[in-house]
N, C-alpha and C positions, 0 to 999 in steps of 0.2 A: 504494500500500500504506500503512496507515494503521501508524504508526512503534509506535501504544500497540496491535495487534493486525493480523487482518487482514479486511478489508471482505466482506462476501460479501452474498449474496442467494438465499432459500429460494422458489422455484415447484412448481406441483403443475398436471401434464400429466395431468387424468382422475383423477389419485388417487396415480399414480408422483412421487413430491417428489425433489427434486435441491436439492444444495447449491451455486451458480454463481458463482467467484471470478472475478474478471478478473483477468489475469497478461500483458497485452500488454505490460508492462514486462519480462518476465520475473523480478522480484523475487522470487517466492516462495522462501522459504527454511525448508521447515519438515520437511528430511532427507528418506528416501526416502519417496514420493509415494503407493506401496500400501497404507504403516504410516498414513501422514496419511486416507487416503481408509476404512479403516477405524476409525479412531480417530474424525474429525468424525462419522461413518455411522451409528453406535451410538445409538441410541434409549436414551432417560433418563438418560443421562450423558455426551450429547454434544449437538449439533445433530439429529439424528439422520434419514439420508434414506437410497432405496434407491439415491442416489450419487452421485460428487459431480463438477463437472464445470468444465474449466480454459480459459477463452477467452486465447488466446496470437496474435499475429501471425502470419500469413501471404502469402506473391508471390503465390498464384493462387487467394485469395478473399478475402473480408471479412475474416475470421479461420479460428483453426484451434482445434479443440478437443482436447483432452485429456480421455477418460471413464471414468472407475472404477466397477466396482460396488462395491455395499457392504464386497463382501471384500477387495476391494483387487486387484482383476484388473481386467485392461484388458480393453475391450468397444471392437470396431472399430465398433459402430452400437448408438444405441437410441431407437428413433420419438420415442416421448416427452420423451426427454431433447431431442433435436431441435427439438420444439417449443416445450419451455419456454427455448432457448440461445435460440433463433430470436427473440422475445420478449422476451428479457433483451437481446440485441444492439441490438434496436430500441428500445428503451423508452431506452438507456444512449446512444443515438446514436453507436454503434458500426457500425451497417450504415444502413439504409433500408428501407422496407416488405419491398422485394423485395430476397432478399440472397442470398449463397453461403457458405457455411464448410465446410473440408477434415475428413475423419476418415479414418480407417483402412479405411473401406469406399468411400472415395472423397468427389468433390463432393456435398455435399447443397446442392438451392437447394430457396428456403422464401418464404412470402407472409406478411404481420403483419397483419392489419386488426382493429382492438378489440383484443379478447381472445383472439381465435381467430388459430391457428396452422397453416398448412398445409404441408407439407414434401414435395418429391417426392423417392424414395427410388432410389440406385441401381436396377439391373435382379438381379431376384433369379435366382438357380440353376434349371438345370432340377427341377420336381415330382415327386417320386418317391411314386409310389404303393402303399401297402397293404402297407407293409413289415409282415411279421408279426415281435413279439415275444413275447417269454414272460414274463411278469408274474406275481407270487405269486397274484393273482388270477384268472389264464386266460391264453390265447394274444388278442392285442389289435394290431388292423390300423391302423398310422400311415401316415399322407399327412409327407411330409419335404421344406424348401425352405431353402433360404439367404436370409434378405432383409435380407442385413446381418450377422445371427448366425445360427446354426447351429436349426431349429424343428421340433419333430412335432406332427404335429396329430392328435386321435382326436374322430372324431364321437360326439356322446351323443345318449340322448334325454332326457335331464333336467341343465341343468350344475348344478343346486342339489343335485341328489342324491349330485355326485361327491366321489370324497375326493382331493381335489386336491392336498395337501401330501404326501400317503401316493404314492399313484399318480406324482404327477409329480416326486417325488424318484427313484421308484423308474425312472421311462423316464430322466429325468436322467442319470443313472447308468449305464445301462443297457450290456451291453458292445458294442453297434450302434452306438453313436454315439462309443465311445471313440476318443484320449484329449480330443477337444476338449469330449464332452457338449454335450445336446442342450434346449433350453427346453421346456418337456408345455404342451399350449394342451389344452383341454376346449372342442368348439365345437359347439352349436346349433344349426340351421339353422332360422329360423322361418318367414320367406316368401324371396321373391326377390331381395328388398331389405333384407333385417334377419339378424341374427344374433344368439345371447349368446355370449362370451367369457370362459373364465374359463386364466390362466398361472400354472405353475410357474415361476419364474426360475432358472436359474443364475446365480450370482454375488451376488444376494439369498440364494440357498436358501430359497424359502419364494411362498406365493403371494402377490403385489401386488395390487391395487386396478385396476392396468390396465399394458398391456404391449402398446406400439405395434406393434413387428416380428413379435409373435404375433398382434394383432390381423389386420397386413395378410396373413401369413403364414395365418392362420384362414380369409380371405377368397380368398383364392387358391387353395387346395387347395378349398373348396366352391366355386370355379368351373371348377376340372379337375374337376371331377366335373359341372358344369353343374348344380349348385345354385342358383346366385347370377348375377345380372347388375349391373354397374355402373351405379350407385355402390351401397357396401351401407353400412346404419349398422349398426354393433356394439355392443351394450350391453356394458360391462366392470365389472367387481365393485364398482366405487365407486356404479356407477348413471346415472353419466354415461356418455354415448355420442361414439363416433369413428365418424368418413365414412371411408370407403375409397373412391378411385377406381382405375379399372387399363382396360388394353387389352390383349385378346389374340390375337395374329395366328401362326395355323401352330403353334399350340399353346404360345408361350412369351408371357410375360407380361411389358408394360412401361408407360411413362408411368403409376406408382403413386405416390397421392398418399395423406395420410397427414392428416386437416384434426381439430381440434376444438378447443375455448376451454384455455387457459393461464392458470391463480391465479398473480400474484405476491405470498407469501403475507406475506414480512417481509425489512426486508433488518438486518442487526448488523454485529456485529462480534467477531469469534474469538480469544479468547484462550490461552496455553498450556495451561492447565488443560484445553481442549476434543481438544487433541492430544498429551498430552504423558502 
């Protein structure tokens, strides 16, 4: 910890930017961690990312991570975020190409080669299909899966046409997914092997740029429907794209991996004024 501030480092997984301090000292001392994690989060008057994330020691990995979103709620998994820790781990010589770190959804192991990031993700929840809800807009059929956090997925036929901050606030919210609420993915299907992706986040409130566990979570649900076959690539709102791999045997889905390039954009240094 650097005594005149604290060190951090900014990456961008597809377009989702994270804030990534190291804290295997466990030094950090900057009061409760929700208040800290929206305070750096804040765009134009802070750091500003959609969150921020804490590498800490661990017995039964590399390390362990600590993940905020931008409101200051804890998130037991976020693809993205994965990828760019995974990357920061390696670049900092904290792990090795191939590595493990703990979260709240479990071990994640990850591969590092260049710039590209690959992560296999827990085993997600059974798919529940075509849940109907009622929307100010009309009654609208969601595909729902855990893969890590909590996902609904609604097929379109255009993702460019959708109003995705309106809509996916409102499934967000929605009283079906109460009280944990639910991430809104907007998904595409274009051939066998392609998708578009577009997310509402919780805990952002708002749409990102890209959103790994909806991404994988998008892909999953169009392959309980045998849309899609492994591997698929996903284009997501930034314009960059994510590979999905998956396997599925007797109808449940495993061995998901979660792969695309990781910016490490800048690294500083935090001062009170950014938290305080």
């Amino acid at each position: 910890m650097n005594k005149n501030g604290i060190a951090f480092w900014k990456a961008s997984g597809s377009g989702n930017d994270f804030i990534i301090i190291d804290n295997r000292d466990l030094s950090l001392n900057v009061g409760e961690l929700p208040a800290f994690a929206r305070s750096v989060c804040r765009r134009k008057v802070s750091v500003g990312a959609d969150g921020l994330l804490l590498v800490e020691p661990s017995s039964a990995a590399d390390f362990r991570w600590r993940f905020f979103n931008a409101d200051g709620s804890a998130a037991a998994m976020c693809g993205n975020a994965a990828r760019c820790v995974a990357r920061f781990a390696f670049e900092n010589g904290i792990a090795g190409q191939t590595l493990s770190f703990e979260t709240q959804a479990g071990i994640i192991r990850a591969e590092v080669a260049g710039d590209v990031a690959k992560v296999r993700l827990t085993d997600p929840s059974s798919l529940k299909q075509d849940i109907r809800v009622h929307l100010s807009g009309g009654e609208c059929g969601l595909d729902c899966i855990d893969t890590g956090v909590p996902h609904a997925v609604c097929f379109v036929a255009s993702a460019e046409a959708c109003d995705v901050t309106a809509t996916g606030r409102e499934i967000r919210r929605h009283e079906v997914f109460q009280p944990e609420g639910a991430n809104a993915n907007f998904a595409l299907v274009i051939n066998r092997h392609k998708m578009r992706v577009r997310t509402y986040e919780r805990g952002v409130e708002d749409e990102t740029l890209a959103c790994g566990t909806g991404v994988v979570a998008s892909v999953l649900a169009a392959a309980g429907r045998r849309f899609v076959d492994s591997p698929v690539d996903v284009i997501v709102q930034s314009g960059e794209t994510l590979r999905v791999y998956f396997t599925r045997r007797d109808g449940a889905f495993s061995e998901i991996y979660l792969e695309g390039k990781v910016k490490i954009v800048y690294q500083g240094t935090l001062f009170e004024d950014a938290y305080r």
